[in-house]
C-alpha positions in Angstrom: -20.5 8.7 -5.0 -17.6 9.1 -2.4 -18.8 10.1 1.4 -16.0 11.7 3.8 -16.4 10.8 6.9 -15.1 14.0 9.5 -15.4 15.1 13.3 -18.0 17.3 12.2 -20.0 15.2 9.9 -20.4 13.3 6.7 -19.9 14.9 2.8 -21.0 13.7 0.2 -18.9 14.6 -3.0 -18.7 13.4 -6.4 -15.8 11.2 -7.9 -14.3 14.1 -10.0 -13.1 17.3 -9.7 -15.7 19.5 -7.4 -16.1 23.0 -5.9 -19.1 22.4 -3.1 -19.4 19.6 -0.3 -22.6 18.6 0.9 -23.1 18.0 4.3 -25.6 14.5 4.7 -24.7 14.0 8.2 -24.1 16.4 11.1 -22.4 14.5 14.1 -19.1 13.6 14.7 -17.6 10.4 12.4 -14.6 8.0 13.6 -15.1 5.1 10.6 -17.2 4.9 7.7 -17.7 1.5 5.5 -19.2 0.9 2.6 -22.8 -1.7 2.8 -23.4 -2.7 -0.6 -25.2 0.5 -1.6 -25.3 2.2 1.3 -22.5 2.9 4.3 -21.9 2.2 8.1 -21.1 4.6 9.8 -19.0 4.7 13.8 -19.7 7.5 16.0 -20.4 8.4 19.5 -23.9 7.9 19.4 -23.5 3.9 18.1 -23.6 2.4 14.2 -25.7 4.3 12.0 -26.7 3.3 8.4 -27.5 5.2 5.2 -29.1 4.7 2.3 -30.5 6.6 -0.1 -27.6 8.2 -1.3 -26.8 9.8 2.1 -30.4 11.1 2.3 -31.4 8.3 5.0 -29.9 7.7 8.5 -30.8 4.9 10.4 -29.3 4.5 14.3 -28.6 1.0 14.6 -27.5 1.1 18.3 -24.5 0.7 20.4 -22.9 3.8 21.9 -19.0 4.8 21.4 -18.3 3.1 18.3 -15.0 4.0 17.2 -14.3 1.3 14.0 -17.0 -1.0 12.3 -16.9 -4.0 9.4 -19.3 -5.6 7.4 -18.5 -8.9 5.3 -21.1 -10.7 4.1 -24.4 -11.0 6.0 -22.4 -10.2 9.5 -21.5 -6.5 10.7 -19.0 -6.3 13.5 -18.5 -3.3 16.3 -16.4 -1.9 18.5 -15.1 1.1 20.4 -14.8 2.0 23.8 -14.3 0.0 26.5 -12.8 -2.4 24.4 -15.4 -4.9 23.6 -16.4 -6.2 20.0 -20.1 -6.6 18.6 -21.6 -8.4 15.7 -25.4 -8.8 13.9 -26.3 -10.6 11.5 -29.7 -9.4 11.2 -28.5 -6.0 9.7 -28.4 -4.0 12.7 -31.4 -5.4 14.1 -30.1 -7.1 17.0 -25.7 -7.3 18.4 -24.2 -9.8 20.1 -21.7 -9.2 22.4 -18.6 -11.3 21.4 -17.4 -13.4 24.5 -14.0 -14.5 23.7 -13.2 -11.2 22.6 -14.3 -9.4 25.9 -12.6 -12.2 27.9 -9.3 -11.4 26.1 -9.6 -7.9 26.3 -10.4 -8.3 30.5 -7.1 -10.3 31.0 -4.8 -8.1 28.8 -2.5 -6.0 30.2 -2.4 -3.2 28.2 -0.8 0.3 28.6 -3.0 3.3 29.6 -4.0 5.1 26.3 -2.6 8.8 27.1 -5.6 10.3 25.7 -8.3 8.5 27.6 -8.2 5.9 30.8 -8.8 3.1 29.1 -7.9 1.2 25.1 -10.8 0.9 23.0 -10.8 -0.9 19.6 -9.3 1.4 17.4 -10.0 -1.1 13.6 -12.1 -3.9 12.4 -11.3 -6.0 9.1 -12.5 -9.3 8.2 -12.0 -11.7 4.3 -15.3 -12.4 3.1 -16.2 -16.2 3.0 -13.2 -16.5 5.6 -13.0 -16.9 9.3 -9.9 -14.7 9.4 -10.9 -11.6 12.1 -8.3 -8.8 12.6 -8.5 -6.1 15.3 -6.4 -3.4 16.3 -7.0 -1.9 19.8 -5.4 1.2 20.9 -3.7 1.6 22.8 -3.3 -2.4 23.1 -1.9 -4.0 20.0 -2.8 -6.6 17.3 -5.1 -9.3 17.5 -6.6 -12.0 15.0 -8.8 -14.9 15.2 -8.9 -17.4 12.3 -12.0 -19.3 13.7 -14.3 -16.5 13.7 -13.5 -15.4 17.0 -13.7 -18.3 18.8 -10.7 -17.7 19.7 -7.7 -14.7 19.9 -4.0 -14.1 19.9 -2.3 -11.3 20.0 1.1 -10.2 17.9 3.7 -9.1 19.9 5.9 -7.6 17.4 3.4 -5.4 16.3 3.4 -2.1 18.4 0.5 -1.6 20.5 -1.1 1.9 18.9 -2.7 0.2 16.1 -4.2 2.5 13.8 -5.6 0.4 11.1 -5.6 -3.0 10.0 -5.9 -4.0 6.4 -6.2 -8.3 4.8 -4.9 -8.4 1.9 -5.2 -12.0 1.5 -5.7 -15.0 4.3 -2.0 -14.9 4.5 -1.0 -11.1 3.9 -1.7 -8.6 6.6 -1.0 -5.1 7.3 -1.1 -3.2 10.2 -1.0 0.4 10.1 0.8 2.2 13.9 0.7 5.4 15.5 3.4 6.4 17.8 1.8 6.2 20.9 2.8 3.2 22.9 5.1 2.7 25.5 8.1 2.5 23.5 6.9 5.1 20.5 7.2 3.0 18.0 4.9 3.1 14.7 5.0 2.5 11.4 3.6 -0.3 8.9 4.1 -4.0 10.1 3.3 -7.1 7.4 3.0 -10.5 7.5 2.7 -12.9 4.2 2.3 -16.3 6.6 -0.4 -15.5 8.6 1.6 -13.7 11.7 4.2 -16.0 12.0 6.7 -13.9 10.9 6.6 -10.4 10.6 8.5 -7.3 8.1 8.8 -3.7 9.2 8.1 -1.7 5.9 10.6 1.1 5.0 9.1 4.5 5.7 12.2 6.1 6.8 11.1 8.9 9.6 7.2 9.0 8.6 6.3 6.3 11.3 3.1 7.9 12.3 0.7 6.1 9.9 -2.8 6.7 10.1 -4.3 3.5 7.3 -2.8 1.7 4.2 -4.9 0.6 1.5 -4.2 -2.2 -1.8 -5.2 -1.7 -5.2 -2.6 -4.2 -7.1 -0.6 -2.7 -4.8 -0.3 -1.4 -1.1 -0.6 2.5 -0.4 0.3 4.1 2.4 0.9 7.8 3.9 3.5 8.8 7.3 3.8 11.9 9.3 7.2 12.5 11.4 5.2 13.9 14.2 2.0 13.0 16.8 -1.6 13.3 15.8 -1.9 17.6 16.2 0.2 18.6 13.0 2.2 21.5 13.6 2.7 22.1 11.0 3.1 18.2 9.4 5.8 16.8 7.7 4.3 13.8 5.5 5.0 11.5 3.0 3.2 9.2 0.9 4.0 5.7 0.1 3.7 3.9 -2.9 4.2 0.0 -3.7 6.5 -0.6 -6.8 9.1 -3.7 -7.2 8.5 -4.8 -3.5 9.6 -1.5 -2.1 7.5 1.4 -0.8 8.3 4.5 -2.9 7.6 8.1 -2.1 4.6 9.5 -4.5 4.3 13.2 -4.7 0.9 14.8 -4.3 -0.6 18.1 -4.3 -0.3 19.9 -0.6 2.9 18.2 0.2 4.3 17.7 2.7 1.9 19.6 4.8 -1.3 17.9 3.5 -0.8 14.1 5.2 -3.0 11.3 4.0 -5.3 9.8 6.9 -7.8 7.7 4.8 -8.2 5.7 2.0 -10.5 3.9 -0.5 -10.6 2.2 -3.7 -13.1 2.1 -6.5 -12.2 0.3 -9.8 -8.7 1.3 -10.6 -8.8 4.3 -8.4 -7.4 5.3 -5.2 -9.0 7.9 -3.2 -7.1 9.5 0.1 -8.5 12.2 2.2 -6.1 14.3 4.6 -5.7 16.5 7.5 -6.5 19.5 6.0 -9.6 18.4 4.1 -8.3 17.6 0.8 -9.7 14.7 -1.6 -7.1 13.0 -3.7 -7.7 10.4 -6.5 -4.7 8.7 -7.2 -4.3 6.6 -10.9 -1.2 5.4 -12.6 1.1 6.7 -10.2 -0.4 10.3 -10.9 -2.4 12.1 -7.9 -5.0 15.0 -8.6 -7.0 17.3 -6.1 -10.6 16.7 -6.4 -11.7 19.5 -4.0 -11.9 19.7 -0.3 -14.2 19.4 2.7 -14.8 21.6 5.7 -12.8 20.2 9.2 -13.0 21.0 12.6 -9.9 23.0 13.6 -8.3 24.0 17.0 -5.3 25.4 18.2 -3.1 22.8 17.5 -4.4 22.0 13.9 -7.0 20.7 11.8 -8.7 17.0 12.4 -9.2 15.7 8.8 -10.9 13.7 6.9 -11.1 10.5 9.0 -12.7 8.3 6.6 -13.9 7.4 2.6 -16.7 5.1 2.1 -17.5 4.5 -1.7 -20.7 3.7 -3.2 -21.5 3.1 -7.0 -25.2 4.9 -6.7 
């Protein structure tokens, strides 16, 4: 089952061509993660869990959770201000992580223009490793590699991280928006660990909302800021080293803002409410989902959480 996370709520949707979203889940979604059967959800009102097949919600606490992980018996939280949580009870109880907040209280980082203060944007941790990554926008990068004993921060990747993605203890990416001081974005990668550091090739798209890695890395860029009007995307496939456009249905209005894998599959949701599902370098329309729209454009699918029940 595939769940598309949205400002307006969660759908649930099959893996195959469809004509009807259900809704499971009516309040606004920033991040949703898959939890062994079930999925994690981040939204304003803290971490919420479901199970049943979307048919059970369960509040888990916090407030203002904008990205959340889960890696083996620990979950990890954050959002706004820019502190980081973790449980390892399931939800029952959170501990506020220390070194984190201490970092965050001494950095200076640039005023977000949307809001007064940076938040943490994306979570991502390796299973059986002590390798944490966090993006904080607008801020920058930061990893810990002792479990968050301890943090540093990457200075040549811009500071409006969007989404941060370990490949493997040595290979990261990191996924940028445009909105730092200098307006740079784009996708950043490292294959030592952050001690050096590759911009990818995305020609103009450098507004990059998440990568994803299937065998290879996936990506999607817009040439504009988030309120598409109209957009002018691209999508990026990995082949021989180098990132390769991929054509898709809806392009180039329709621009890829979430991923997920299952099996061999790739799944992308977009702006405009489209499913994808990507295999063998060929990309299909499942169906679409309902999305808040405003003046300035519709706000997408923010997230895909997969499940095998």
């Amino acid at each position: 089952m595939l769940f598309a996370g949205t400002p307006d709520g969660v759908y649930r949707v099959p893996r195959q061509p469809f004509d009807r979203a259900e809704q499971v889940f009516n309040a606004p979604v920033r991040q949703l993660q898959s939890d062994g059967d079930g999925v994690l959800a981040a939204t304003d009102a803290g971490v919420v869990r479901m199970t049943d097949g979307g048919d059970s919600w369960t509040n888990l606490g916090l407030a203002d959770v904008h990205a959340v992980d889960c890696t083996g018996s620990a979950i990890y939280a954050g959002g706004r201000p820019a502190e980081l949580y973790r449980s390892d009870d399931g939800g029952e109880t959170w501990e506020r992580q220390e070194s984190f907040g201490s970092f965050a209280a001494d950095a200076d980082w640039p005023t977000n223009p949307h809001r007064d203060e940076a938040w943490v944007r994306t979570i991502a941790s390796l299973e059986g490793r002590e390798i944490l990554l966090v993006g904080v926008e607008v801020g920058g990068f930061l990893a810990s590699t002792d479990g968050g004993e301890s943090w540093k921060q990457f200075d040549a990747v811009p500071d409006d991280v969007h989404d941060v993605l370990p490949i493997s203890p040595e290979r990261w990416v990191v996924s940028c928006g445009v909105g730092g001081p200098d307006e740079r974005g784009g996708v950043f990668e490292t294959t030592d660990g952050g001690v050096t550091w590759t911009e990818r090739d995305l020609g103009p798209y450098e507004y990059v909302r998440e990568s994803c890695y299937r065998d290879r890395l996936y990506t999607a860029g817009n040439q504009t800021r988030p309120l598409w009007t109209p957009p002018e995307a691209a999508l990026f496939v990995e082949r021989d080293g180098e990132l390769d456009r991929a054509a898709y249905p809806g392009e180039p209005e329709s621009f890829v803002i979430s991923f997920a894998t299952s099996g061999a599959d790739v799944l992308a949701g977009t702006n405009d409410g489209a499913i994808l599902h990507g295999r063998g370098g060929e990309w299909e329309q499942l169906g679409t989902v309902p999305v808040a729209e405003d003046d300035q454009g519709a706000w997408g699918v923010r997230s895909l959480a997969v499940t095998e029940h």
